[in-house]
C-alpha positions as CSV (number, residue, x, y, z in Angstrom):
1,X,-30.0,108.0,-67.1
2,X,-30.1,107.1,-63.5
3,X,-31.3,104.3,-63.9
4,X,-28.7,103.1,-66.0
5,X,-26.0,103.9,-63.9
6,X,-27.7,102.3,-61.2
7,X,-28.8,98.8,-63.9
8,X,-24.8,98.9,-64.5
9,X,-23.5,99.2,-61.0
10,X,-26.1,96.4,-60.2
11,X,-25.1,93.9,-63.8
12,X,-21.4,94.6,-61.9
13,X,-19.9,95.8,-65.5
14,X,-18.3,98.8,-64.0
15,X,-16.7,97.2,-61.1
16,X,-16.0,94.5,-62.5
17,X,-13.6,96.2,-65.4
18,X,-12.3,98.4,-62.0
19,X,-11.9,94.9,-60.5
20,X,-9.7,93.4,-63.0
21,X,-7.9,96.6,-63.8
22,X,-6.7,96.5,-60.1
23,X,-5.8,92.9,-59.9
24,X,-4.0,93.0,-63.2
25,X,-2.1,95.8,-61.6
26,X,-1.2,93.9,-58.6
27,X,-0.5,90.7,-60.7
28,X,2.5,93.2,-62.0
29,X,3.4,94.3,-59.0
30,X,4.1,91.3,-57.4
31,X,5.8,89.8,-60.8
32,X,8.4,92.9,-60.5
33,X,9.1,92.6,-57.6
34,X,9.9,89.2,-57.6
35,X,12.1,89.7,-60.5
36,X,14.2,92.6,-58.6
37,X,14.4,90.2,-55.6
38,X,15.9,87.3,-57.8
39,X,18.3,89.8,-59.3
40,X,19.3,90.7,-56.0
41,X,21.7,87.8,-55.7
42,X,23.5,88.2,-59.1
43,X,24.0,91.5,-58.4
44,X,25.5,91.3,-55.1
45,X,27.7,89.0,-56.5
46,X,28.6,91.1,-59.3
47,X,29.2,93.6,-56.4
48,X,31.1,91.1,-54.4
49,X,33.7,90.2,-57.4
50,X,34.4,93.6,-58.6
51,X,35.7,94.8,-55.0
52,X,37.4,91.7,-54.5
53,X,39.3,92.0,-58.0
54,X,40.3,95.7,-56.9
55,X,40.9,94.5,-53.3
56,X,43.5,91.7,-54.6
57,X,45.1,94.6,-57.4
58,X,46.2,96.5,-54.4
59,X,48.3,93.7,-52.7
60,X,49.0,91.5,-50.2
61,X,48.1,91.6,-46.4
62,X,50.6,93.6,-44.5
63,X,51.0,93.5,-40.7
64,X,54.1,95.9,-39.1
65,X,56.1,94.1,-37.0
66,X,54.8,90.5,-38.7
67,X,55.7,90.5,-42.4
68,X,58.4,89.2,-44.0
69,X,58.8,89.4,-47.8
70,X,61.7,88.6,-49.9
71,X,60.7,89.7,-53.9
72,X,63.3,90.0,-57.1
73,X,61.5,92.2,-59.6
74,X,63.0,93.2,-62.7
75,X,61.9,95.4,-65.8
76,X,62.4,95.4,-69.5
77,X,61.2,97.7,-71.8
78,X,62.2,98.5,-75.5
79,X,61.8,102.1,-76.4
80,X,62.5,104.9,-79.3
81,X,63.1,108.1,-78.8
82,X,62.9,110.7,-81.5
83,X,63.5,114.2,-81.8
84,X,62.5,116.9,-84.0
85,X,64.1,120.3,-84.4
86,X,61.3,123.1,-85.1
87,X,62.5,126.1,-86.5
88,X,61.0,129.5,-86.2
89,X,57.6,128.0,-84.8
90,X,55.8,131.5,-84.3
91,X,54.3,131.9,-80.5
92,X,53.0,135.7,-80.8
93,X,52.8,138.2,-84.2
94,X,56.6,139.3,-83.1
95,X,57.7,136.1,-81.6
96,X,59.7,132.8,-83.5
97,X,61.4,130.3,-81.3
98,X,62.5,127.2,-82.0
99,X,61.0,123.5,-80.8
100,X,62.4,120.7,-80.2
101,X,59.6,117.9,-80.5
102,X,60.3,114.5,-78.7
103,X,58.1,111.1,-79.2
104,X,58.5,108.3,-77.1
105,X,57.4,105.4,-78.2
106,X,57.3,102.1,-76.0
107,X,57.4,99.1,-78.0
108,X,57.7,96.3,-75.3
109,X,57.5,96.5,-71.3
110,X,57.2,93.7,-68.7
111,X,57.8,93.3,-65.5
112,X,58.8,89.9,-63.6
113,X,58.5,89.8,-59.9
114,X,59.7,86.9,-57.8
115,X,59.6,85.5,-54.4
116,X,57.6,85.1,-51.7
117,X,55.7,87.1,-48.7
118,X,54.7,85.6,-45.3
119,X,52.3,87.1,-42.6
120,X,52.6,86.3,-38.8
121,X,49.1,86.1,-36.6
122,X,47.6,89.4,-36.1
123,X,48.2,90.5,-32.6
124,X,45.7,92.6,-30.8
125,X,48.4,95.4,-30.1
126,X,50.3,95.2,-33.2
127,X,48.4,98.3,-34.6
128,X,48.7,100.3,-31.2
């Protein structure tokens, strides 16, 4: 029995099958890491989009002292309104009250805003 562990270590079938276990392993390695480092870009600027989009939905630059902004905005919206009148709508074993139920319902709303906005250079004590 000894001998053949020591016939096998010296044919190299053992380390060998270690051997290519182990580089197979690293051959993985490297391949996912290279795939997470080529990802790397599209996600940053996945990243980089998304907080610009929420960056621009909160508004335009604003400096005190330096911003001048002249806007017309106006609103339309077409609504109905109904009510219901609930009678005797029990609340406890010895209580009835009455309801009045009200549904809103908006059927068109948009607003239009007009004009224009202008920012002056940023001064160093402007925020002081």
């Amino acid at each position: 029995m000894v001998m053949n562990m020591l016939h096998d270590r010296q044919s190299g079938n053992c380390a060998g099958r270690y051997g290519q276990s182990l580089v197979g392993y690293s051959v993985l390695m490297v391949v996912v890491v290279a795939a997470l480092l080529s990802m790397q870009v599209y996600m940053k600027r996945g990243m980089m989009g998304k907080l610009r989009a929420v960056a621009d939905s909160v508004g335009g630059q604003y400096g005190p002292k330096e911003t001048t902004a002249n806007f017309t905005q106006t609103s339309h919206a077409d609504t109905t309104t109904t009510s219901d009148l609930l009678r005797d709508v029990p609340v406890t074993p010895d209580l009835n009250i009455d309801v009045i139920r009200t549904t809103t319902t908006i059927n068109d709303s948009h607003i239009n805003r007009t004009g224009s906005e202008s920012v002056g250079p940023l001064k160093k004590d402007l925020w002081e």
